[in-house]
N, C-alpha and C positions, 0 to 999 in steps of 0.2 A: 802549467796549463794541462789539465786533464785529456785524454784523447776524444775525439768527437765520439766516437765505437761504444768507449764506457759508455758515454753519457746516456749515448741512442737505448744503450743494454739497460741500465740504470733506470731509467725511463719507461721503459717494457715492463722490468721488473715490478716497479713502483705500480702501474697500472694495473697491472695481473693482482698483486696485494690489496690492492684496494678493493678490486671486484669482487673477490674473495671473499668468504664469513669470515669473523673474527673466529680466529683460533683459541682456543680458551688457553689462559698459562695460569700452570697452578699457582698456588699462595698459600703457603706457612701460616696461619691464625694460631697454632699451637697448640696442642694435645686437650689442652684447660681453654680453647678460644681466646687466648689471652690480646690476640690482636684483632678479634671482630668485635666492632663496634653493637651494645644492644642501646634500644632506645629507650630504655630508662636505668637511672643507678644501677646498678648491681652489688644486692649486700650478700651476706653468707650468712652459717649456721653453720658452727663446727662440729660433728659427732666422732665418736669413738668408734672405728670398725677394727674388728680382731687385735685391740688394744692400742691401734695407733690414730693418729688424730684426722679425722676428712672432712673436706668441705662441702655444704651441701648451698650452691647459690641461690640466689632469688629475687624478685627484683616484685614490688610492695606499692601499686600504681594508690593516688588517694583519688574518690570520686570528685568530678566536680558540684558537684552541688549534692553532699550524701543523702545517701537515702536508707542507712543504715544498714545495709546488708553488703555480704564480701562477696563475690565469684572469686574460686579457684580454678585455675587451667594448667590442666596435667598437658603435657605433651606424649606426641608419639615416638616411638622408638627412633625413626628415621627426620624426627624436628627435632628441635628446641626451644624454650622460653620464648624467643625474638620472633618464631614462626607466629604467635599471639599475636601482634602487633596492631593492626587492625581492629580486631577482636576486643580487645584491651581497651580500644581509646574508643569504641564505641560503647561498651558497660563504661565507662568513667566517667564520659558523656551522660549518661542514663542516671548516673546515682550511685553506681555499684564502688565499693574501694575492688580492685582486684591483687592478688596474688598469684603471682607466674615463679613455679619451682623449676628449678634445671632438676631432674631426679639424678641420684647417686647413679654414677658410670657414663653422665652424658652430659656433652655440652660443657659448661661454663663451674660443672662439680669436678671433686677427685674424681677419678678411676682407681681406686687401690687397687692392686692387683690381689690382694689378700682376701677381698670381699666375695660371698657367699649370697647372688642377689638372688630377692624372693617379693614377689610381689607384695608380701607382709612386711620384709622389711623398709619396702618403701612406702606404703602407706601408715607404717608406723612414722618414719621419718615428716611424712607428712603431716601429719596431726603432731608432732613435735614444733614444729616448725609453727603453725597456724596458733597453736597454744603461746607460744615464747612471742607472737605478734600480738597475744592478745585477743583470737578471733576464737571464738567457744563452736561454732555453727555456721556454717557457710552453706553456699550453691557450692557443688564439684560437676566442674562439667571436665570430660574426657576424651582425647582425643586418639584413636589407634589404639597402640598399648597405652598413652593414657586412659581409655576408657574400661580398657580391661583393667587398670590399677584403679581408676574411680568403682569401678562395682567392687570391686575386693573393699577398696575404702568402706564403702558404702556399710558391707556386710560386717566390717570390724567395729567401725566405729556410725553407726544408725542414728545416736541421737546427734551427731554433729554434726549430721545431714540434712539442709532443712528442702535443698531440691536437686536432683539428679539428673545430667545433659549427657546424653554418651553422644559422641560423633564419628560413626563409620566403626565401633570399637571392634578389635579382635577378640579372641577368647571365647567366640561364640559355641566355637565346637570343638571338641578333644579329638585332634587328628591319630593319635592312636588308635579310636574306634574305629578311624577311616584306613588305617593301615599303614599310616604312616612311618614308620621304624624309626629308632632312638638315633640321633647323629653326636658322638663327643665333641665335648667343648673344643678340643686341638681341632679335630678337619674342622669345627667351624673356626678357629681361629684363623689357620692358612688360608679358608676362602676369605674373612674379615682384610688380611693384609694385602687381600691385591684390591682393593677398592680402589676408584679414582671418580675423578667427575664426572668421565665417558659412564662406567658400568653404574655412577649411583643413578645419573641423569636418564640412560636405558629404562633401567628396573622404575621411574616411578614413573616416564612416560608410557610404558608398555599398563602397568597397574593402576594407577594414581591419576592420570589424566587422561585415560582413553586414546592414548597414541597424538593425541594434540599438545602444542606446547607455547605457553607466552616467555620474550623474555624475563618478565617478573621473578619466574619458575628457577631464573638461575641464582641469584642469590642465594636463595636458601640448598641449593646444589653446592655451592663452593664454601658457602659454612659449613657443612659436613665434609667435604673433601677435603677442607683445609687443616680440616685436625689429622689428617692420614699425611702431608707431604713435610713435615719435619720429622725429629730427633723421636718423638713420645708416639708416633705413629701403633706401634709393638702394643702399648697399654691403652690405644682408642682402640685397637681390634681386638682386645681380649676381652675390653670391657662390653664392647658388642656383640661377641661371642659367646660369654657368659650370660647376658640377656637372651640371646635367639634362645638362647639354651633354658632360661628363666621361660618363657614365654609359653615355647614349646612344651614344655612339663609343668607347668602350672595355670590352665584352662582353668575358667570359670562357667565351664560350660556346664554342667552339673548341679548349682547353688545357683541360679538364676532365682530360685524362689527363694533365695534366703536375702532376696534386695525389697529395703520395705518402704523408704522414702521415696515418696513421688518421685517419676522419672520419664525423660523423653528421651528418645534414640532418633536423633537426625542422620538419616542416610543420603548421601549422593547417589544416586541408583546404577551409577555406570562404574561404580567402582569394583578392580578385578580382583583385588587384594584375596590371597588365602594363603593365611600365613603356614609353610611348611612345603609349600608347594616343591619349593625349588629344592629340599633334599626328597622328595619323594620320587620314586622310579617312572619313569614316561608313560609307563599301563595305567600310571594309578592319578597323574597327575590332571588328568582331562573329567575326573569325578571327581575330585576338589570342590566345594562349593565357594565362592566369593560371598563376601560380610552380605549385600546385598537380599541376596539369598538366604541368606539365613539368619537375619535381623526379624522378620514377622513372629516366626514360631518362640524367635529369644523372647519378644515383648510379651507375649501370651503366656508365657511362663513366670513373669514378670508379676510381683502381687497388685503395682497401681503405674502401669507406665502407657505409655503410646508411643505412634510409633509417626515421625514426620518425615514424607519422601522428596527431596529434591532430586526432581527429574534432571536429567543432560547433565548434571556433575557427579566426580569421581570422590577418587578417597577424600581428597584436601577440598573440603567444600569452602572454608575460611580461607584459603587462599587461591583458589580459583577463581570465588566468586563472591568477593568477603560482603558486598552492601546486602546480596539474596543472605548470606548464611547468617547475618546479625541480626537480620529483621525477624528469621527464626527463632534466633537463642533468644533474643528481648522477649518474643513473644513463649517461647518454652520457660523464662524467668518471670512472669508474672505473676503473681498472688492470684486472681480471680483465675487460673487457670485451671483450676482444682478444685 
């Protein structure tokens, strides 16, 4: 028989836990998310990089009732495919087949460590991929660095474009103009390997959703975290390293007028986002401009786009506020809207 003391202690304890927030405990999903569930199939597309064989995922939603036409949804550097979700089953609902890419270095693809990424080569990968489905012409709608690889898309491959969605995209402005100084792949790789839930979940609150947080927000926090707390952690930081590093030195800020397919730029207008910020020195980092900002002058530059503001949301307008953010894109995906 137990002492009465434990028990009283025991008891205390148990109470204080309770009252408490949950404590978040990490979870292993796997370098490749091999143990986060997405909610549809997940097939692949294998390519050759620097001679060896890598997986490029994807997951291939059919409409419900089609209506002939495909949405693509590029994700952002800090989502993946699964972050669609919502988004997804509302074009499917509408008519649309959709296609959600994990791009090469992220999410549920290889990470080679050998890979050499360029915005080029992932919208080539892309249009490789849409080709081998069968799709000649689609919508690309873009979201963060998806929307700065949908405009790259856009410029490489025009006729396959038949309407253009950027959502919050980066790449609006070459922070070198701004001062920004070069950072090598290694410091960004040592900062890439101390990530955790705490500093991802900081960083998108502080940028991403205006200092406000649901728990919804946390799922998609522990899908990325979870590919940082096993064994492959080393080649999720480098492959995100060599992205900051892609991103950073390949601005599309310049060729804005070399995008010719109709186009909408849906903005969250409270979003803080500028990317580079955080290697830039403290003098220089408070004249940073945020996407918000400097989304009007992008569009204008722009040969046929507009530009649609939702007020009170941040970067992730599709997952903050996904019923406001679909009733945009359906309407930015209309035919009569041009």
């Amino acid at each position: 028989m137990r002492h009465p003391g434990f028990c009283l202690a025991a008891m205390a304890a148990l109470a204080l836990t309770a009252a408490a927030e949950p404590v978040p405990v990490a979870r292993d999903f796997g370098p490749n998310l091999e143990r986060f569930d997405y909610p549809w199939p997940v097939q692949s597309m294998t390519v050759d990089i620097v001679g060896a064989p890598a997986r490029m995922a994807f997951m291939d939603i059919a409409a419900e009732r089609p209506n002939g036409r495909t949405v693509v949804l590029l994700h952002g550097k800090n989502f993946c495919g699964a972050t669609w979700e919502s988004s997804a089953r509302a074009l499917a609902a509408a008519g649309f087949r959709v296609i959600i890419p994990d791009q090469l270095g992220f999410c549920k693809s290889s990470k080679p460590k050998a890979a050499q990424y360029s915005l080029e080569l992932m919208a080539a990968l892309t249009n490789k991929l849409l080709i081998t489905r069968g799709v000649q012409r689609a919508s690309v709608v873009g979201h963060s660095m998806g929307g700065m690889l949908a405009m790259r898309y856009a410029i490489m491959f025009p006729a396959a474009v038949d309407r253009l969605v950027l959502v919050n995209p980066i790449g609006l402005k070459d922070r070198s103009e701004e001062g920004v100084g070069y950072t090598d792949v290694d410091t960004l790789w040592a900062g890439e390997k101390r990530t955790s839930y705490a500093s991802i979940k900081a960083y998108q609150q502080a940028n991403y959703y205006h200092d406000s947080w649901k728990p919804a927000y946390d799922r998609w926090v522990w899908m990325l975290a979870g590919m940082y707390y096993g064994s492959g952690r080393d080649a999720v930081a480098l492959a995100q390293a060599k992205t900051s590093e892609m991103i950073r030195t390949q601005p599309v800020a310049h060729e804005l007028e070399r995008i010719t397919p109709p186009a909408t730029m849906i903005i969250g207008t409270l979003d803080r986002t500028a990317f580079g910020r955080q290697q830039a020195p403290p003098s220089l980092q408070k004249f940073l401009t945020a996407i918000p900002f400097n989304a009007p002058g992008a569009v204008r530059r722009m040969k046929n786009a507009v530009l649609v503001r939702l007020d009170g949301l941040g970067h992730a307008p599709q997952i903050e506020a996904p019923a406001r953010f679909e009733a945009a894109l359906l309407d930015a995906l209309r035919p009569q809207r041009r």
